[in-house]
C-alpha positions as CSV (number, residue, x, y, z in Angstrom):
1,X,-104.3,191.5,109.5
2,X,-102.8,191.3,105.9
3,X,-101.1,194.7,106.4
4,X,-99.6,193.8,110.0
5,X,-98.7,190.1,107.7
6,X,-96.9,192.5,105.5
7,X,-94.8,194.5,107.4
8,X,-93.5,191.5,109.4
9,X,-92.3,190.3,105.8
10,X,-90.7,193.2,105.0
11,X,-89.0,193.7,108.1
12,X,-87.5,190.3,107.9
13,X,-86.4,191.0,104.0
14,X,-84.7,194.3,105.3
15,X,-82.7,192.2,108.2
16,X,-81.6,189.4,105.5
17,X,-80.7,192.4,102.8
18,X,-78.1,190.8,100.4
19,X,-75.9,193.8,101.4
20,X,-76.0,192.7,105.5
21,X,-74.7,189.3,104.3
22,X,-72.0,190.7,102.4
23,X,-70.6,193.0,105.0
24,X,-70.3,191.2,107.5
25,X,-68.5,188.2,105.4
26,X,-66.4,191.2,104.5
27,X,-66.0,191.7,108.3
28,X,-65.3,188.2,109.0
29,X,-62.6,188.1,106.6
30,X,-60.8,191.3,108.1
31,X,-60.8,190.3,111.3
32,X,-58.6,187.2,110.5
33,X,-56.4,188.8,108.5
34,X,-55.7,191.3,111.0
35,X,-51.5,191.0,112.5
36,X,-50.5,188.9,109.6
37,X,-48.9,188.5,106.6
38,X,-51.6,189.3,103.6
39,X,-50.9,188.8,100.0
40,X,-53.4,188.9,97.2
41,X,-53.2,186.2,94.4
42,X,-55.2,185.8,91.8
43,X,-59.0,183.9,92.6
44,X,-58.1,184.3,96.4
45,X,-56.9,186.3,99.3
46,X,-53.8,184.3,101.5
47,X,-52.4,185.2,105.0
48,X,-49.2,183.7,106.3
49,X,-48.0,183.2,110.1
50,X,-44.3,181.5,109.6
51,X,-43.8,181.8,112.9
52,X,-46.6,179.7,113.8
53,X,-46.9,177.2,111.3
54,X,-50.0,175.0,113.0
55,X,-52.2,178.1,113.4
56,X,-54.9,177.1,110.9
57,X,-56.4,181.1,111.5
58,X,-52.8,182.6,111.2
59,X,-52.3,180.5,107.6
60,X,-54.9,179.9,105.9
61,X,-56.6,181.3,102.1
62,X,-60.0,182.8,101.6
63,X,-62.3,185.5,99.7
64,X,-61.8,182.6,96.9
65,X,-64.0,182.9,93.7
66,X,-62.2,180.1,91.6
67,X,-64.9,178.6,89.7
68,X,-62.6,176.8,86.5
69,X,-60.4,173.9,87.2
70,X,-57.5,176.1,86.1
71,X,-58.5,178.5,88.6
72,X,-59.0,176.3,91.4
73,X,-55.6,174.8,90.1
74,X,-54.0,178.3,90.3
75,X,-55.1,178.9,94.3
76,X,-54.0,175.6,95.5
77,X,-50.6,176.4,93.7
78,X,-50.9,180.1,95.5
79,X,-51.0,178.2,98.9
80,X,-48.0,175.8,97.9
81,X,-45.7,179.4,97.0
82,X,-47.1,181.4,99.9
83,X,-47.7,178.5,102.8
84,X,-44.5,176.1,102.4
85,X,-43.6,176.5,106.0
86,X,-46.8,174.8,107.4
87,X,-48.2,171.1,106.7
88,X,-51.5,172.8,106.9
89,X,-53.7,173.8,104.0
90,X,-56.7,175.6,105.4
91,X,-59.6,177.8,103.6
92,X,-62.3,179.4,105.0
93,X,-65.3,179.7,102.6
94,X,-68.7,181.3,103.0
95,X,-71.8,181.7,100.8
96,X,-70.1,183.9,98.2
97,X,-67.5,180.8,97.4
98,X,-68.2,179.3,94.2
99,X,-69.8,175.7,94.0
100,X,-67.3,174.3,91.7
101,X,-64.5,175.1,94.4
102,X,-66.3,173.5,97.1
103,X,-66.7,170.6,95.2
104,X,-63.2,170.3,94.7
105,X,-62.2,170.4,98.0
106,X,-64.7,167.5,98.5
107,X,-62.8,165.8,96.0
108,X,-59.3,166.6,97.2
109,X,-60.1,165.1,100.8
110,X,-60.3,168.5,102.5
111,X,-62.2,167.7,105.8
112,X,-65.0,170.3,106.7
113,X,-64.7,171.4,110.2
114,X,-68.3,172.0,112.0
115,X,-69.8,175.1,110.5
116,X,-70.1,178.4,112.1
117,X,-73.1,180.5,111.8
118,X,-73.3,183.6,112.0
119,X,-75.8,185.4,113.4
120,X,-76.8,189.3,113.8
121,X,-78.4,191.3,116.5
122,X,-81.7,192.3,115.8
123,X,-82.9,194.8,117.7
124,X,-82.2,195.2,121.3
125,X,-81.3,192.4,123.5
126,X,-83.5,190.8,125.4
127,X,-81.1,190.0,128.6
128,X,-77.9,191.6,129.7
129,X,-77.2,188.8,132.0
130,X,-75.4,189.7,135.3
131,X,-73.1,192.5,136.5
132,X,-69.6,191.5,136.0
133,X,-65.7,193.3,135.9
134,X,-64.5,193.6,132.6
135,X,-60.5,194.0,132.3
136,X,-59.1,194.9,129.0
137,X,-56.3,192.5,128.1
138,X,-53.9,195.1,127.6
139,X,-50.4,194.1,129.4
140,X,-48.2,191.0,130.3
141,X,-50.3,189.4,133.2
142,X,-53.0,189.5,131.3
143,X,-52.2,187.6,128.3
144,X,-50.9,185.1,130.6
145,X,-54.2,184.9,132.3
146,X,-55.9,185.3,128.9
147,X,-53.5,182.0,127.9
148,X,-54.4,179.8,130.8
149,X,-58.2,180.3,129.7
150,X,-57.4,179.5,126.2
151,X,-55.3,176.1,127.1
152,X,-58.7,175.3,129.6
153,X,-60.9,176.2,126.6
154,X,-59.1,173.6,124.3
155,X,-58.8,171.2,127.1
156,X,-62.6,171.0,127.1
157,X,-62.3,170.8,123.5
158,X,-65.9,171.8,122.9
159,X,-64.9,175.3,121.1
160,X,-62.0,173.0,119.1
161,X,-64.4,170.0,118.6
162,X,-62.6,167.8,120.6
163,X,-59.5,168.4,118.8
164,X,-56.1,167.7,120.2
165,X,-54.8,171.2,121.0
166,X,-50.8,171.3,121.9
167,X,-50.0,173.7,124.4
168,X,-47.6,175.7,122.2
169,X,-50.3,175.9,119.4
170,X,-52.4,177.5,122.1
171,X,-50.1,179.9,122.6
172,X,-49.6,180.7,119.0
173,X,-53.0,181.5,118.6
174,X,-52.3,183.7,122.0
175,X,-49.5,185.1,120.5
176,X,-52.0,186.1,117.1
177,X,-54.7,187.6,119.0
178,X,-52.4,189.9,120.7
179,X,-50.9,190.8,117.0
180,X,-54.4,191.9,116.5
181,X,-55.1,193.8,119.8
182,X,-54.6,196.7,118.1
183,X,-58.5,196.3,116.7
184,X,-59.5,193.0,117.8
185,X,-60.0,193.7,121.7
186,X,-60.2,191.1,124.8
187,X,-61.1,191.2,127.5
188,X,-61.1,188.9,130.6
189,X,-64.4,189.2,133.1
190,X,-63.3,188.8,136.8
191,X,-65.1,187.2,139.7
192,X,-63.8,187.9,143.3
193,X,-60.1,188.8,140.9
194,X,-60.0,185.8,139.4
195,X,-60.1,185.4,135.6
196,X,-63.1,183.3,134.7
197,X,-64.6,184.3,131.1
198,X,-62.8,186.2,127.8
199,X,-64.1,187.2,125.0
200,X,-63.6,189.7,122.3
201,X,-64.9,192.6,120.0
202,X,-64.1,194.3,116.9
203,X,-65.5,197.3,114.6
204,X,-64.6,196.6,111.0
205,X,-63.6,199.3,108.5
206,X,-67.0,198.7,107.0
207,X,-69.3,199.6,110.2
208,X,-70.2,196.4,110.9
209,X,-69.1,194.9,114.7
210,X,-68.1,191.5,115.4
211,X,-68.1,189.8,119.0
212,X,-65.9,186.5,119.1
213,X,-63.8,184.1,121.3
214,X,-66.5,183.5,123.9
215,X,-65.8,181.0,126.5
216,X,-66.6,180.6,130.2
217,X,-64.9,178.0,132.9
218,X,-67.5,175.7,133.6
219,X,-67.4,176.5,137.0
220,X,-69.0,179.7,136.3
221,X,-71.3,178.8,133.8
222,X,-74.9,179.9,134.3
223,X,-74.5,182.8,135.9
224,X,-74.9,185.7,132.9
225,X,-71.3,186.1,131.9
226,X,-71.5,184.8,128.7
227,X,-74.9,187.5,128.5
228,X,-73.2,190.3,130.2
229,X,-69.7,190.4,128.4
230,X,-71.8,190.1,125.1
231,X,-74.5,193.0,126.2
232,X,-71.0,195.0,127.0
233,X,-69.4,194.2,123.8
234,X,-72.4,195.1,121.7
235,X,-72.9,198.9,123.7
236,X,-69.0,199.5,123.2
237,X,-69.4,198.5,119.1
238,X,-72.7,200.5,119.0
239,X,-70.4,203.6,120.6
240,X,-67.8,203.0,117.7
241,X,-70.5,203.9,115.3
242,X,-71.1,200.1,114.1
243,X,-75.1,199.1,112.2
244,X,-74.7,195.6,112.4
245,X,-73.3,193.6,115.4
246,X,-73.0,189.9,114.6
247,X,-71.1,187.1,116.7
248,X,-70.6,183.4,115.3
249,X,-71.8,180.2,116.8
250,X,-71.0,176.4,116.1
251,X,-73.7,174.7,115.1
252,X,-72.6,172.0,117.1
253,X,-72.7,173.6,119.8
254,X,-75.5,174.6,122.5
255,X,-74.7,178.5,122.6
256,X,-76.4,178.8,119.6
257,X,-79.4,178.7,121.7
258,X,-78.1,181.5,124.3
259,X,-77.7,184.1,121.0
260,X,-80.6,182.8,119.5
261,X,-82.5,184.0,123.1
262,X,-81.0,186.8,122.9
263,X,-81.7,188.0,119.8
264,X,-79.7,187.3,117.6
265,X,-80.8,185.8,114.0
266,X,-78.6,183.7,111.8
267,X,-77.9,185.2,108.6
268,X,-74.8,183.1,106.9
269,X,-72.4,180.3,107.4
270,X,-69.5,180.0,107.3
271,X,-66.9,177.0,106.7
272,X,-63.5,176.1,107.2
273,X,-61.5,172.9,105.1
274,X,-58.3,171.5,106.3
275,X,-56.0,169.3,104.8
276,X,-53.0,168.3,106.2
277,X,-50.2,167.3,103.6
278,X,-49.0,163.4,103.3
279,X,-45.6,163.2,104.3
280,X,-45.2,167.2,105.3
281,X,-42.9,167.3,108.7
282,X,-43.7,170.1,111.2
């Protein structure tokens, strides 16, 4: 009994490695840079999106390891150089971010949007959920189809947490994606030719796969979309040669609880802090 106790431990010590955790924040941050402007200052890593200035994704700092006030001091002034032409200050942060910066955006009135956790496959998964068509997003009527389930996605507002989403910064985000399609792939699943579900995969440089951007009408919910487009995803990064497949969940949110069944595990979390600037016109 002690011996079966001890495997169990060390299998779950394997699965929480420090190196797992570090890939796939490495993933994480790859995927969001990817179709943008990157430059690398000093204590942090920036991406710029001028042409879509209220795309928090598209503009936005992270890999930050400030830990001195004139650190900390020198990223925010990084942001002011490199993201003058948004109102928006936005960082993503993640367990390798130091305390002392965290604390400061606390002080500095950043609000914390609801944490994501990630959360890797372990093992095999335990439902493939229903058969389904899968169409790669690939040309024009796609995207457009692809865009009307991203402006019904933020009109739910469950995936945005109930923020007010304009229609143009909907399509901004569109229009990012598709600067990523390159690596980042969507998809849209079909039932009876109608567009009902996206979502979308990626294999990182570092072998690690990522499956994002889930969403489902609620009209088709229940059914094993969400399960399918996921089991199809995770056989296409396994194919590209990827060890780790992870996706990320809100932990508002009840999908948690569909990846959890499935078999995924969370590992990490990971955090984004937005400020808006007083006074800073659109």
């Amino acid at each position: 009994m002690a011996n079966t106790r001890l495997r169990v431990n060390f299998t779950e010590l394997q699965f929480m490695a420090p190196d797992l955790i570090h890939n796939i924040a490495e993933a994480y941050r790859w995927q969001r840079r990817l179709g943008h402007a990157q430059i690398a200052a000093t204590d942090c890593h920036l991406v710029a999106d001028p042409a879509h200035p209220d795309v928090w994704d598209s503009n936005h700092a992270d890999e930050v390891t400030a830990q001195t006030g004139p650190q900390i001091d020198g990223v925010f002034e990084a942001m002011e150089q490199h993201l003058g032409h948004t109102p928006w200050r936005v960082i993503h942060t993640d367990c390798f971010t130091p305390d002392a910066f965290l604390a400061r955006l606390a002080l500095e009135d950043f609000e914390e949007r609801p944490v994501t956790i990630q959360m890797a496959l372990k093992g095999e998964l335990t439902d493939r959920g229903s058969a389904i068509e899968l169409r790669h997003v690939v040309c024009d009527a796609h995207w457009d189809s692809l865009l009307e389930l991203v402006l019904a996605d933020h009109a739910e507002g469950r995936r945005s947490s109930n923020l007010n989403v304009p229609p143009e910064v909907s399509a901004g985000m569109v229009a990012g994606y598709r600067a990523k399609s390159s690596s980042y792939h969507f998809y849209l699943a079909m039932q009876d030719g109608t567009p009902v579900a996206y979502g979308a995969h990626a294999a990182a440089p570092n072998r690690v796969g990522m499956i994002e951007d889930l969403f489902t009408l609620q009209s088709a919910r229940r059914r094993g979309i969400a399960s399918a487009m996921i089991a199809a995803f995770a056989e296409r990064l396994r194919a590209a040669g990827c060890r780790t497949i992870f996706l990320g969940a809100l932990a508002t949110e009840q999908p948690k609880r569909l990846y959890a069944r499935l078999g995924f595990r969370p590992v990490m979390l990971a955090r984004t802090w937005v400020r808006r600037l007083p006074g800073k016109q659109d």
